[in-house]
N, C-alpha and C positions, 0 to 999 in steps of 0.2 A: 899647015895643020892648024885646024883650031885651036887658039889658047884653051884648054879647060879651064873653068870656074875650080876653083877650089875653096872649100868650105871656110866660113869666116871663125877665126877664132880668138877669141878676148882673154889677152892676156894681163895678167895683173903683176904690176911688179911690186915685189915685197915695198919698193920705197914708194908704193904710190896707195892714194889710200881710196876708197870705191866711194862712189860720188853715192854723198846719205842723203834721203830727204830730209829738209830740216823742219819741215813740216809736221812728219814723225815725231822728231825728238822734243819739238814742240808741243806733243802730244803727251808724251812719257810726261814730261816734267810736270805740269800741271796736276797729274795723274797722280804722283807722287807727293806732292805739294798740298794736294787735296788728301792724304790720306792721314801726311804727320797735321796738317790743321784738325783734320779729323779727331785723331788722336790727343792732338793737345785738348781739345775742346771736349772729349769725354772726360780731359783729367780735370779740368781747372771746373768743369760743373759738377761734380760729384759733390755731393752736402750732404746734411745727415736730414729726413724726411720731415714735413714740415705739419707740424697741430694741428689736426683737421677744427675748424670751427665750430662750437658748438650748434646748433641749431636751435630757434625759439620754442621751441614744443620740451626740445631736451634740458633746457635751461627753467622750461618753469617743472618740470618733473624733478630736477634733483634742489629745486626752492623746496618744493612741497615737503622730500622726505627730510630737507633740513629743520621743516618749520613741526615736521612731527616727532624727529628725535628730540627737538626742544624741547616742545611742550608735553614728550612723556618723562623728561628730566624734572618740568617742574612738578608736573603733576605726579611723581615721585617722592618730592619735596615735600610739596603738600599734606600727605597722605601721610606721611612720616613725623610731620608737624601737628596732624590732628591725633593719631597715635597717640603720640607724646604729650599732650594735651589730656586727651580721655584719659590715659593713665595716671595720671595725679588726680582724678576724681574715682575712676575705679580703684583703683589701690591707694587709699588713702592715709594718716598718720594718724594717730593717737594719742592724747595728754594719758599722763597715769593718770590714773582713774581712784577713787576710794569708796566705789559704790557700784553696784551694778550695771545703773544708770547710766554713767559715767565710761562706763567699760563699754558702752555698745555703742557711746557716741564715736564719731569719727568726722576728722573736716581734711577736707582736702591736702596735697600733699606738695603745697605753694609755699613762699615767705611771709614768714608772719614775725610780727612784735617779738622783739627778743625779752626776755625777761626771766628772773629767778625765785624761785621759792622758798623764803624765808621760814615762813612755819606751816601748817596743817592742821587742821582741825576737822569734825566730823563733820561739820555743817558750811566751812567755809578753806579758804585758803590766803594768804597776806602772800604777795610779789613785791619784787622791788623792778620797774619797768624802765627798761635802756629808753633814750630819746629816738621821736620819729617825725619823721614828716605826715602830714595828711591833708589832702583838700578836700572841702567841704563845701555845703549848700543846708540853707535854709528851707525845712520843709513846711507845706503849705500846711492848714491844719492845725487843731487846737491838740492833734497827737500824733506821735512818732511812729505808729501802725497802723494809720488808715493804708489799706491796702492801693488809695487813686495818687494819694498823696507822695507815701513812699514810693510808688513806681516812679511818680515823676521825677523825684529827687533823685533814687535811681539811675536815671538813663538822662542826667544834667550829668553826674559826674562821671558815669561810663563815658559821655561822648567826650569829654575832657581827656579820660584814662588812654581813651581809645582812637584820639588823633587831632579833637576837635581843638585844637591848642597852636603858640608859633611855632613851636618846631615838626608837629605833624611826625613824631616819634614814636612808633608802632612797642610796646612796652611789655612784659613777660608781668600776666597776674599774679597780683599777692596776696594772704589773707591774713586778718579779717578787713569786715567793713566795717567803720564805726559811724558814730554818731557824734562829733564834736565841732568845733570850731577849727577853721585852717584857714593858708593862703593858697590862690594855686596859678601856676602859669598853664603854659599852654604846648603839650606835648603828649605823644602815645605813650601810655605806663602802663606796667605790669599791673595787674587788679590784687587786691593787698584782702586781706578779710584778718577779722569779722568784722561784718557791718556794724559801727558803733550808733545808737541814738542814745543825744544826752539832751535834757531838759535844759533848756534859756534860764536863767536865774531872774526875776522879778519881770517872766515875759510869759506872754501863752504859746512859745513858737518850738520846734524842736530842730536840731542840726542834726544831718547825715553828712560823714566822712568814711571816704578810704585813704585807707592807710596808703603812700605812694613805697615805691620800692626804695630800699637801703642806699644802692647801689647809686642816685641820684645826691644825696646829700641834699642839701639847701641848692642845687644847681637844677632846680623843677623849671619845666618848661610853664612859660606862662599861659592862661584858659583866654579860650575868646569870647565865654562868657563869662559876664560881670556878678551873674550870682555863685560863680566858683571860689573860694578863696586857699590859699594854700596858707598852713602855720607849721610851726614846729609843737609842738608836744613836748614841756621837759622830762626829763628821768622823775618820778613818782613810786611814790608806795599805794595799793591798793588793795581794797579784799575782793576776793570775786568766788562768786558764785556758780555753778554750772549746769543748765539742764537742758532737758530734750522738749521737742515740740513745739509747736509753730507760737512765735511771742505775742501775744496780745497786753493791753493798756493792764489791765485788770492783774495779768500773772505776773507783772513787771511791780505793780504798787505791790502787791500781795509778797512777793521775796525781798523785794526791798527792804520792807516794815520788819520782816522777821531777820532778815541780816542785820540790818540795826541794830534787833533788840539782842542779838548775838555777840553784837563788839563788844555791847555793855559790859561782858564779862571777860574779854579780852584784857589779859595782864600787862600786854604791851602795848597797843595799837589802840588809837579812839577813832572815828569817823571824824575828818577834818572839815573847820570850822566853815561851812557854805558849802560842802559838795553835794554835789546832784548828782544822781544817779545814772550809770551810762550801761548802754545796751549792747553785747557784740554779739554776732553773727556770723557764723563762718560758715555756711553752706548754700549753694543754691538753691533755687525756688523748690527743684525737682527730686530734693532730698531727703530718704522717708521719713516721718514724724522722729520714730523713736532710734535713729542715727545721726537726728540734726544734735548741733554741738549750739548751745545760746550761751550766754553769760552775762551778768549783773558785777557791777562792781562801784565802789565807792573809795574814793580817795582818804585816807589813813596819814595819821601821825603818829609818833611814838609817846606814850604819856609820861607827865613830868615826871613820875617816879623810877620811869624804866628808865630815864634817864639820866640818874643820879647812877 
């Protein structure tokens, strides 16, 4: 009888282990290998997102809006500084007054010569005048109100006041302007008023001085021009006189002669011995007749009897 075939069957014994491919598990591993790389390699890059770069178009747009919040800073400034400028000529101060005249004058609302008022009288007034600085210039002319003359002496010691000097020191105006003798350096000063004109003593020449500001002392900046001179001013007693409207040669001799012939009868005070007569000023060009503030004044001693 034929052997029958009987079917084949694979048995596996618990202690035997089934033939792996290792090919496979060569497979896994990598598989796995590649997933913690993976994994590690999302953690170790994670950063916090990086400045995108400006771009050149965007870089000059935020120039622009810085260079116009600037300049509406200054021009802020400005506008606040010129303010404050007009309103010391719009709003101006007032000497007391003992006349009408006198009442409607008005000069600007700047630093001016300090000084105190000893007496009063109807025609005149006697000061006793603190010490000041001023620099001054020699004007051209046989008078101290040729209008070609004065301009020019004028704008010699503006451009002194106003920077033309060594230190180039931009300066707050003062008033008045006078007319005397000084020294001056060279720096920006406050503008000082009234304009003083005093007659040269055995000369046909006239000085223009402003007053420089307080706040400098004898520490003036020196001028870069040579016809500037800066002095001091001692403490002085003077009488002065006060009126409105534009000075001329004529209205300056004409109160002079009658303040003179006024001291005469002053109990205390004579006109001292050589003074000449000085001119102040305190308002600008564009200031109307009968508001301009002028003054006359003449240097005063006290007579020997007053002072027994």
């Amino acid at each position: 009888m034929a052997a029958q075939s009987l079917p084949r069957t694979l048995i596996i014994s618990p202690t035997q282990s089934p033939t792996i491919n290792r090919t496979s598990l060569n497979i896994v591993r990598p598989m796995a290998t590649t997933v913690r790389t993976a994994t590690t390699t999302s953690t170790t890059t994670l950063s916090p997102p990086q400045r995108r770069t400006m771009s050149a178009f965007e870089a000059r747009i935020s120039l622009v809006f810085a260079l116009a919040s600037q300049a509406s800073s200054v021009s802020q400034r400005l506008l606040m500084d010129l303010a404050s400028e007009t309103a010391k000529y719009v709003f101006p101060k007032r000497f007391e007054s003992r006349n009408l005249e006198e009442a409607l004058m008005a000069v600007p609302d700047l630093e001016t010569v300090s000084f105190k008022v000893l007496s009063r009288t109807e025609q005149y007034e006697i000061r006793e005048v603190e010490p000041y600085f001023i620099a001054e210039t020699t004007m051209p002319g046989k008078t101290g109100f040729d209008f070609n003359g004065a301009s020019q002496s004028f704008n010699v010691l503006a451009e002194y006041l106003f920077g033309k000097n060594t230190r180039k020191e931009k300066m707050e105006m003062t008033t008045p302007v006078f007319t005397s003798r000084t020294q001056s350096d060279g720096e920006r000063m406050e503008m000082t008023t009234p304009v003083i004109t005093k007659k040269v003593e055995n000369q046909d020449k006239w000085q223009m001085s402003f007053v420089m500001p307080s706040k400098y002392g004898s520490n003036l900046p020196l001028p870069k021009d040579p016809s500037v001179r800066i002095k001091e001013v001692p403490r002085k007693v003077v009488a002065v006189v006060a009126f409105s409207g534009f000075v001329t040669g004529e209205e300056v001799k004409r109160r002079e002669l009658k303040l003179r012939d006024a001291l005469k009868n002053d109990k205390q005070f004579q006109v001292k011995n050589g003074a000449s007569v000085e001119v102040a000023q305190y308002n600008p060009p564009f200031t109307l007749p009968f508001t301009r503030r002028n003054e006359i004044a003449l240097e005063v001693e006290k007579k020997e009897e007053a002072l027994d």
